[in-house]
C-alpha positions in Angstrom: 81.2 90.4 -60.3 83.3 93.2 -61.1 86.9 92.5 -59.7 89.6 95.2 -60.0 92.3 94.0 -62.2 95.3 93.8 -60.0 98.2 92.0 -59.3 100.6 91.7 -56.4 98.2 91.7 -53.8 98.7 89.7 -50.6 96.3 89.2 -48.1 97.8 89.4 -44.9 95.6 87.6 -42.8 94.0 84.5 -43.7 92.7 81.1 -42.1 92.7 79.1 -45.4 93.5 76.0 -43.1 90.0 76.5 -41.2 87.4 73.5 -42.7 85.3 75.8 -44.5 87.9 75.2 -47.1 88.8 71.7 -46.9 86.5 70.8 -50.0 87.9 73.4 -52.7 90.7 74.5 -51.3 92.7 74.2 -54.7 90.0 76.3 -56.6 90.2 78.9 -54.2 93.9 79.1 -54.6 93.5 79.3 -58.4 90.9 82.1 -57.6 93.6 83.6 -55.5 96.2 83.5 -58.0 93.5 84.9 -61.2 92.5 87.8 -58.8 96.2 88.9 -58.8 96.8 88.1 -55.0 100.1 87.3 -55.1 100.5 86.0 -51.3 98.6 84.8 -47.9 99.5 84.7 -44.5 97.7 81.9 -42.5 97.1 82.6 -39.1 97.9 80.5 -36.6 94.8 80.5 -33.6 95.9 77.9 -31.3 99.0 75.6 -30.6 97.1 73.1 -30.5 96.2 73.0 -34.0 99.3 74.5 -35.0 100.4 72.1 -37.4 97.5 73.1 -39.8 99.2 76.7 -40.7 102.5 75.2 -41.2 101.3 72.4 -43.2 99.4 75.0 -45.4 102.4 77.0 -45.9 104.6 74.5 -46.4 102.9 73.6 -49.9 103.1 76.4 -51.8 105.8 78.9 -52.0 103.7 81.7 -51.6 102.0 81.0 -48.5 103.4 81.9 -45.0 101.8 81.4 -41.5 101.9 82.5 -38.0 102.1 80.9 -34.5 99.9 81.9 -31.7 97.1 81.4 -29.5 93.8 83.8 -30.5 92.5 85.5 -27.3 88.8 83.7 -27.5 90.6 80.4 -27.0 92.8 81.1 -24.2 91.1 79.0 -22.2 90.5 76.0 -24.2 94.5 76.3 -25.2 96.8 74.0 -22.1 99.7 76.1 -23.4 98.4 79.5 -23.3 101.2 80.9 -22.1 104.0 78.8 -22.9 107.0 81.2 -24.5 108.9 78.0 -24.8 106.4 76.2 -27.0 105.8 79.0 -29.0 109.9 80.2 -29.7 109.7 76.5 -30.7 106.9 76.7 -33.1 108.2 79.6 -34.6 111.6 78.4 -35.5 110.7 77.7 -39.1 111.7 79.7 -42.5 108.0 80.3 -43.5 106.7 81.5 -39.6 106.7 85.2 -40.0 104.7 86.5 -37.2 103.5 85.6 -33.5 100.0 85.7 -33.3 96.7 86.0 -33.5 97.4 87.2 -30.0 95.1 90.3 -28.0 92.0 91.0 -26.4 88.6 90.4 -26.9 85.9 91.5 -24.4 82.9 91.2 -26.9 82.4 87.6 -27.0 83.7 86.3 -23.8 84.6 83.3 -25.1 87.7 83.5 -22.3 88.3 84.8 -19.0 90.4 88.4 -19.9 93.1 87.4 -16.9 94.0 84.6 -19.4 93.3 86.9 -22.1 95.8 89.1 -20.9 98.6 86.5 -19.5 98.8 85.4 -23.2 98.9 88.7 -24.8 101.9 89.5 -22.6 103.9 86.5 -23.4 103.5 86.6 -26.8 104.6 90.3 -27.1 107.5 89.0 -24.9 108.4 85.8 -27.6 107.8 88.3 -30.3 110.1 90.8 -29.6 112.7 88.0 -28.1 112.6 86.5 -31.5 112.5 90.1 -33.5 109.1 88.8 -34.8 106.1 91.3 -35.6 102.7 90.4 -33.4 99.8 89.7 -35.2 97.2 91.6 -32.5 93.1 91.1 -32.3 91.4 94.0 -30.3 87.5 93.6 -30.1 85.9 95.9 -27.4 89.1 96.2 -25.6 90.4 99.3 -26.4 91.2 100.9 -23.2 93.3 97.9 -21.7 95.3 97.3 -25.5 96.2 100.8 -25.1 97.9 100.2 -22.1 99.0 97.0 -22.8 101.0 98.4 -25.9 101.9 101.5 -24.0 103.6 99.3 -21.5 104.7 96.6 -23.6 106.4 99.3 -25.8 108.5 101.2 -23.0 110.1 97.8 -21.9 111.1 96.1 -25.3 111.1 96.4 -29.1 107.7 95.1 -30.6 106.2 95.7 -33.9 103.1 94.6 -35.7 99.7 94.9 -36.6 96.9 95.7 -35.7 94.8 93.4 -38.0 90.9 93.7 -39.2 91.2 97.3 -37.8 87.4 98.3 -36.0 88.5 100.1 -33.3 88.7 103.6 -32.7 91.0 106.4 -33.4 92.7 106.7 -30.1 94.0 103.2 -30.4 94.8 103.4 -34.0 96.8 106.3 -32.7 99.3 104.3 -30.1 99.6 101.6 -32.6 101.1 103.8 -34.8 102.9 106.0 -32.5 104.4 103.0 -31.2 105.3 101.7 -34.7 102.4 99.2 -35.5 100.6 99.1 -38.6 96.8 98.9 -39.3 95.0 96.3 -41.7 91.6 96.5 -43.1 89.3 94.0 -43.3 85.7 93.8 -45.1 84.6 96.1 -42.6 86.2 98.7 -44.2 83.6 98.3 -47.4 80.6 98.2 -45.6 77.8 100.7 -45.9 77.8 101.4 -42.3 81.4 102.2 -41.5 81.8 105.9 -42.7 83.7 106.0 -39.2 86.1 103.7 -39.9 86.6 105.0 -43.5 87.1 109.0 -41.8 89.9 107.0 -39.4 91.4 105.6 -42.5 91.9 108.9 -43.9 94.3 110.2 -41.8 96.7 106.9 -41.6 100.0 106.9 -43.3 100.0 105.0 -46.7 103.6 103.3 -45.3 101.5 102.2 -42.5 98.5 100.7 -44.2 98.1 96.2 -45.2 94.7 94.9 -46.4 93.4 91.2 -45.4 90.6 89.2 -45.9 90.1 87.6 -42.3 88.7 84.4 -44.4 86.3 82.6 -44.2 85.0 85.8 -42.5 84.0 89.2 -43.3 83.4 89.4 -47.4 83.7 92.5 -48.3 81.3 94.6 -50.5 80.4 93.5 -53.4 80.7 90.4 -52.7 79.1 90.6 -49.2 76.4 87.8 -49.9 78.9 85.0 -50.9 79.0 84.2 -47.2 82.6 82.5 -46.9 85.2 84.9 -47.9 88.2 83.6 -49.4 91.9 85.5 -50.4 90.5 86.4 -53.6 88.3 88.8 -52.7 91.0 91.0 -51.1 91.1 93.0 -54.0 87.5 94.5 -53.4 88.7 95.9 -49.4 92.1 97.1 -51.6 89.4 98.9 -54.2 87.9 100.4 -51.4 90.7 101.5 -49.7 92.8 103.1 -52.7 89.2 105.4 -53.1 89.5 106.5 -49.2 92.9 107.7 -49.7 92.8 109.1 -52.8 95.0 106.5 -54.9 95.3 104.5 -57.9 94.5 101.3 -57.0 98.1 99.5 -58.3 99.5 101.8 -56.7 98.3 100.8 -53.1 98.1 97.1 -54.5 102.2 97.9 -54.7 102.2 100.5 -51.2 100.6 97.8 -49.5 102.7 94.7 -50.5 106.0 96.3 -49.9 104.6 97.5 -46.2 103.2 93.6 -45.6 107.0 92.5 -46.9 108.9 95.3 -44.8 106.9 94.2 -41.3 106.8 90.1 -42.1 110.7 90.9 -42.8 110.8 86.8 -43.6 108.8 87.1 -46.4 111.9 88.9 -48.0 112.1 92.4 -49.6 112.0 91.0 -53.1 109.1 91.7 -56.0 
C-alpha cells in the first residue's frame, strides 16, 4: 500500500462510533495516528444515539464530534426538529458543528417535508449558537440551493458542504454564501473526472478532505471495503495532484481551513 507520508491531516468527517468499528477500534486509531492524521470529527446522525459521538470524543484529545439528525433518519428520529434538544446537546467543549443535517432525495429513506423541517432548524440552532452546519446533499440540488439561498439572506450560517458529489451550480452558492466543500473517496475514483474539473476551480482556503468512514475508501485502497481515518491521506494525495500542489502543503491548507470553520477546535498547530 503506498501511503503518502504526511502529517497533520484531519479527517473532517468520520463515523468511528458506527459498529463497523467496535472490534479494532484502537488499531485503527494507531493507524490514524502512523498515517499522519492528526484529528477526526465524529459525526453525530441522530439524537438518539447521540451519546455515541460524544463518548468517542471525549476519550482522546484529538477527537471532536457533532450533533445532529442525518436527513435519511428524519423519520425514525422523535426529535427531528427539536432546536431545544439540539442547543442542549451541543453545549459541550468538544461539539464543534451541527449536523449531519440536509437533503437526500436518492434513497428515500424519509419523507423530504421532514427532510426539510430538520434542515431548517438546524441551520436556525447553528447560526443561534455561531456553529458551522455539517450539510448532506444527495440528489437534492435544486431545493439546497434554495434552501441556503434563503437560509443565508435571513441569518449568519457557515459550513460545509461535506463528501462534495454534486454539481457545480451548488458548489457555487455554497461558496458564494461562505460554505466550504469537502472531498470524500469519490474524489479518487476512476469515474469522477467531473467532480475532479469542479475541484479545479475551488479556492484552496475553501477546500477540507474526509473520509465519510466506514464508507467510501478511496483509491488505492478501494477494495478494503470499510474505510477508516487513515486512509484520508490517499483523497488528500489526490486532491493536492488536482490543484496543482505539494501534498504537505494542502495537508497544512486543509487543516488550518478544517480549524478556521470548527473555530472550537482552536487555531493552534
Amino acid at each position: 500500500m503506498n501511503v503518502p507520508m504526511v502529517k497533520g491531516v484531519i479527517d473532517s468527517h468520520a463515523h468511528i462510533d458506527f459498529p463497523s468499528f467496535a472490534d479494532d477500534r484502537d488499531d485503527m486509531l494507531a493507524r490514524m495516528d502512523m498515517a499522519g492524521v492528526s484529528d477526526v470529527i465524529c459525526i453525530g446522525t441522530t439524537l438518539i444515539h447521540a451519546d455515541s459521538p460524544r463518548h468517542m470524543a471525549e476519550m482522546a484529545d484529538n477527537i471532536w464530534f457533532t450533533v445532529g439528525v442525518h436527513p435519511n433518519h428524519a423519520d425514525e428520529e422523535p426529535r427531528y426538529d427539536d432546536a431545544a434538544a439540539m442547543r442542549d446537546l451541543a453545549d459541550h467543549p468538544k461539539c464543534v458543528a451541527i449536523g449531519e443535517a440536509g437533503l437526500d432525495y436518492f434513497h428515500k429513506k424519509a419523507d423530504p417535508l421532514r427532510q426539510r423541517r430538520s434542515f431548517e432548524v438546524q441551520l436556525e440552532v447553528a447560526s443561534e449558537l455561531g456553529l458551522p452546519i455539517v450539510i448532506h446533499s444527495r440528489n437534492a440540488d435544486e431545493d439546497m440551493i434554495a434552501m441556503l439561498t434563503d437560509a443565508s439572506e435571513k441569518m449568519p450560517i457557515t459550513g460545509v458542504m461535506h463528501c462534495f458529489s454534486s454539481g457545480a451550480k451548488l458548489a457555487e452558492k455554497a461558496l458564494e454564501i461562505g460554505f466550504y466543500i469537502s472531498l470524500s473517496g469519490i474524489l479518487t475514483f476512476k469515474t469522477s473526472d467531473w467532480l475532479r474539473d469542479i475541484v479545479k476551480d475551488i479556492p484552496l482556503d475553501r477546500l477540507l478532505v474526509e473520509t465519510d468512514a466506514p464508507y467510501l475508501s478511496p483509491e488505492p485502497v478501494r477494495k478494503i471495503k470499510r474505510n477508516e481515518p487513515s486512509h484520508v491521506v490517499h483523497t488528500l494525495a489526490c486532491l493536492a495532484e488536482v490543484k496543482g500542489v505539494p501534498v504537505q502543503a494542502l495537508a497544512d491548507q486543509t487543516r488550518a481551513n478544517t480549524k478556521r470553520l470548527f473555530h472550537r477546535m482552536g487555531a493552534g498547530a
